[in-house]
N, C-alpha and C positions, 0 to 999 in steps of 0.2 A: 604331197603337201602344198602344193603350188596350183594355180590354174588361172586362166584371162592372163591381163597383161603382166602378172607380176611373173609368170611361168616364163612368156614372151621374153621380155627381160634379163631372164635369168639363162636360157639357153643363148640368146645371142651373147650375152656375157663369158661364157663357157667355152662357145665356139671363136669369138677373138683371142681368148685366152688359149685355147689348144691352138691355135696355129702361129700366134707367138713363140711360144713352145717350143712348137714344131720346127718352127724358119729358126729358130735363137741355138735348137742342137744339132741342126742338120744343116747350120750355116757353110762349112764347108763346101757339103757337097751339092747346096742349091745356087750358091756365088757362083755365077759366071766367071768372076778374075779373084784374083788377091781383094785384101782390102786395102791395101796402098799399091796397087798394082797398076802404073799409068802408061804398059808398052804390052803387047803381044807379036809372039813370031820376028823380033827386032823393029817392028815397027807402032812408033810413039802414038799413043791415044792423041786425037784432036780434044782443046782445050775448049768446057763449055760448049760442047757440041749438041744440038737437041736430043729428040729421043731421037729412036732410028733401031732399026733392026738388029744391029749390033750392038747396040746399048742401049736399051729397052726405057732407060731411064735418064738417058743422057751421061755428060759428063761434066766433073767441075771445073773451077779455076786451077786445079793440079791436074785437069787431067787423068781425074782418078774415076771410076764406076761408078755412078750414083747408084744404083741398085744394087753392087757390091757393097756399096757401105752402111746402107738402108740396112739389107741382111746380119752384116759383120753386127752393127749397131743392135741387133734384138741380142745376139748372142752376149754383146756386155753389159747390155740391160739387164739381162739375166742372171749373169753370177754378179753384178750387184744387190742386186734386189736379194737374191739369195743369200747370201753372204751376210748384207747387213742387216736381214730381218731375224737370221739366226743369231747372232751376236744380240741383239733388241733382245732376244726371248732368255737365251741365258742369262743376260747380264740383268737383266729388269726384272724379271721374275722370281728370281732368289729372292731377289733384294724386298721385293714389295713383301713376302710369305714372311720372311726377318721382320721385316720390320712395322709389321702389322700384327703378327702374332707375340711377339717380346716388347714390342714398344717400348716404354720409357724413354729414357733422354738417346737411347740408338733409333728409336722411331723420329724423335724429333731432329736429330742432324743429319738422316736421311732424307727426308723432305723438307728441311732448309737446302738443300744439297742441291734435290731434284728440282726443287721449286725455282731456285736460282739459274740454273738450265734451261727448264721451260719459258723462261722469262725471258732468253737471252732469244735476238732475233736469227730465226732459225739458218737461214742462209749465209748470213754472216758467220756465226757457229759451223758449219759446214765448210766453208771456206778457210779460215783459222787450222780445223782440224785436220785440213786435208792437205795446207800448207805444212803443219807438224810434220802430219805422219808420212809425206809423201818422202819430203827431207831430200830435195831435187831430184830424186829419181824419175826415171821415165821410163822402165820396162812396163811390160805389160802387165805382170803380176802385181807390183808397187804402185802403178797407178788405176788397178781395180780394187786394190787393198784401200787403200786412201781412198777414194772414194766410197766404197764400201762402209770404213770408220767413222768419214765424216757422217754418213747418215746416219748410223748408229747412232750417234752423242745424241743426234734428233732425238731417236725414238726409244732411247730407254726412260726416260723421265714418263712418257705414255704410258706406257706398259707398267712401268713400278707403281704408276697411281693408282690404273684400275686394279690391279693385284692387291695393294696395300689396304686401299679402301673396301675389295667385296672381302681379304680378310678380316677384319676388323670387323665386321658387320657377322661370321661366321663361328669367330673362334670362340663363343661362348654358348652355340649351340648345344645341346644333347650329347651328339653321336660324338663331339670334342670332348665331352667329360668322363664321358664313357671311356675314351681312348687314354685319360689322364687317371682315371681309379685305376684301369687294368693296367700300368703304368710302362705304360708305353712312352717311349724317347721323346724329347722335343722335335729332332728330325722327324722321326717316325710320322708323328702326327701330322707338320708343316708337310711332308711331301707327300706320304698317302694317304691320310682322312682330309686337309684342307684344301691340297691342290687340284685334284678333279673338281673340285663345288666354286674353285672361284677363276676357271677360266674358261668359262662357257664364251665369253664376250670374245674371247682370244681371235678366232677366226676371221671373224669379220674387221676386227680391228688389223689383224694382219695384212688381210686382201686391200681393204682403203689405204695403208700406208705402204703397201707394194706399189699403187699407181701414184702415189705424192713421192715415192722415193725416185722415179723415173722422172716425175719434172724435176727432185733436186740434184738429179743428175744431170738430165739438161740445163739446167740452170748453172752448174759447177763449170761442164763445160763452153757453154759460150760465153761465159766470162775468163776463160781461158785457166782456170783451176782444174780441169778434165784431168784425162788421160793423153799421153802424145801420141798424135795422128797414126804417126806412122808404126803404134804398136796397138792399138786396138782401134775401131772406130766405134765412135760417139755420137749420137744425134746432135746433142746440143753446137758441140763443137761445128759442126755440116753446117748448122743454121746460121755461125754465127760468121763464116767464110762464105755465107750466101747473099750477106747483108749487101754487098756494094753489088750482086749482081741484080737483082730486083731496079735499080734505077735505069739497066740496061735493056733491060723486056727480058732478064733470061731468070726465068720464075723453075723451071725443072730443078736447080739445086736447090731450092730451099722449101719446096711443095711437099716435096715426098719424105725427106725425115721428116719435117712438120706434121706430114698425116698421119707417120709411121708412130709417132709420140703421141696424139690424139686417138687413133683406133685402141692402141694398147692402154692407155687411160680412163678409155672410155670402158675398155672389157672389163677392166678391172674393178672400178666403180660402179657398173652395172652386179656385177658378180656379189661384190660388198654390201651393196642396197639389197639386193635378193635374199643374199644368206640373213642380214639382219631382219627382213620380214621374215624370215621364215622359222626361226630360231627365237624369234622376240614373241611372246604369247599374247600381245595387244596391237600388232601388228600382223599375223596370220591370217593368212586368209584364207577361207575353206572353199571350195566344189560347193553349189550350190543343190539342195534335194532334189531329183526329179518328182514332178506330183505323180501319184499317184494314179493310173490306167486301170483301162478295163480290166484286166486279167488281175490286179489285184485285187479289185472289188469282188472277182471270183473265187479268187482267194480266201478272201475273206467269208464269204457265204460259204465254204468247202469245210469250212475250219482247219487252215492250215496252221502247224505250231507256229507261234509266237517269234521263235526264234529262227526260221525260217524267213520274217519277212524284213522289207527293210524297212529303215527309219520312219518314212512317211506312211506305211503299213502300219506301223506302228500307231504313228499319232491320229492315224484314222480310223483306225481300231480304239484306239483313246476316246477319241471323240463322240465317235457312236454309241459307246459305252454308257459315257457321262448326259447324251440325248435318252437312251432310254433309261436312265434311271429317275431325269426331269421330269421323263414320260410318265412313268410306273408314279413319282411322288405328284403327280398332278392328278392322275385315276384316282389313289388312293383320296386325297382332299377332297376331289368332287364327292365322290361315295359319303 
């Protein structure tokens, strides 16, 4: 369904994202050290050291792995993103099929509700929710939890709209009436005749708000709202401990989470843009006809079925058609 650069596109998209993936569940056993691991064999890691053989990616102002945390950092990217896109899809998606399908005055203080949320500036919202729910905890689980929630708050208001709105636009279809003579449930209807028809958008909307969930990760963390260091690593956070060494020339801590949150960003938004051409029927793009060659012209002189040849056989079988019928009605006037 894909071909030229939008195919391009979509396979580099796919292949950032598989090796994401990849380094994020097999972060274990591809880290060289721990992720706060700043000694080997009793002897302490030099601080801010370049790259070098032993540390491929250097080390920070703790003394800790940059490329260890680069790694550790996909893996908590990961069960965020996951975590709080799934929470997105339960929580929002109920809510929009309710309250698009019953409406009245519970359609109306849901999207006063939603509406008030989406309005609220997102980061800020994130920050708030993630001081809530964190509730000074600093394990590891508590602070991918929290952070996980805060992005939720973001993106359930997204999700309940485009739900809300292609119900509404649905639930007085045909194949819904049908399902209301033969008198099937209000569930019934809401989850198996409306909700396959109105979340085709679902996916792509998913993929784009997996790569803005990992800046608002980043962003949670270098403003020091993250998770703490020493129980998961964070990119943002890396960035935001790399800030005073950039004035020193020592640019290895803060290049590589930076690239490591732009590659993944990038895959992911490449991935999104793809699926949405490809899925959107005004945005599709097709393989273009090869013309038609000798051996079809032979083809055609053979009288090969119809349905044997392809498209441009076709239309040139069309054509030659409508030429000698020109032909035959121009003999006939002369006559």
């Amino acid at each position: 369904m894909t071909a030229g650069l939008q195919r391009v596109t979509l396979i580099v998209g796919l292949a950032l994202v598989a090796v994401f993936v990849f380094v994020a569940i097999f972060a274990p056993l591809i880290a060289p050290y721990g992720l706060a691991q700043n000694s080997s064999d009793g002897v302490a890691f030099v601080a801010q050291q370049p790259p070098s053989g032993q540390h491929w990616f250097g080390t920070s102002v703790r003394s800790e792995d940059v490329l260890s945390r680069v790694i550790f950092g996909a893996r908590t990217a990961l069960f965020v993103i996951a975590i709080s896109l799934v929470m997105s899809l339960v929580v929002g998606v109920p809510l929009g099929l309710v309250s698009g399908y019953i409406g009245r005055a519970l359609d109306r203080v849901l999207v006063l509700f939603m509406d008030a949320i989406y309005a609220f500036p997102t980061l800020l919202l994130a920050i708030v929710v993630s001081i809530v729910v964190a509730g000074g905890q600093s394990s590891s689980f508590g602070g991918v939890l929290s952070a996980a929630v805060a992005i939720t708050a973001i993106y359930v208001p997204q999700y309940f709209r485009v739900v809300r709105n292609a119900t509404v636009a649905v639930k007085n279809e045909p194949y819904v009436d049908a399902a209301r003579v033969t008198g099937a449930s209000t569930t019934r209807i809401m989850f198996r005749h409306i909700l396959a028809n109105v979340t085709q958008s679902l996916p792509v909307i998913v993929t784009l708000n997996a790569g803005d969930a990992i800046l608002t990760l980043a962003a949670l963390g270098f403003l020091g709202f993250g998770i703490e260091p020493t129980q998961a690593a964070e990119w943002g956070y890396d960035l935001n401990k790399a800030l005073s060494d950039v004035s020193n020339g020592i640019w290895w801590t803060g290049i590589f989470p930076g690239t490591a949150i732009v590659l993944v960003v990038l895959g992911l938004t490449l991935v999104g843009e793809s699926l949405n051409e490809v899925l959107n029927p005004l945005l599709r793009t097709r393989r273009a006809l090869a013309p038609a060659t000798v051996a079809s012209d032979t083809a055609l002189e053979k009288g090969v079925p119809a349905t044997e040849l392809t498209a441009a056989e076709l239309d040139l079988r069309e054509s030659d058609s409508a030429a000698d019928k020109d032909s035959s009605a121009g003999e006939g006037v002369s006559q």
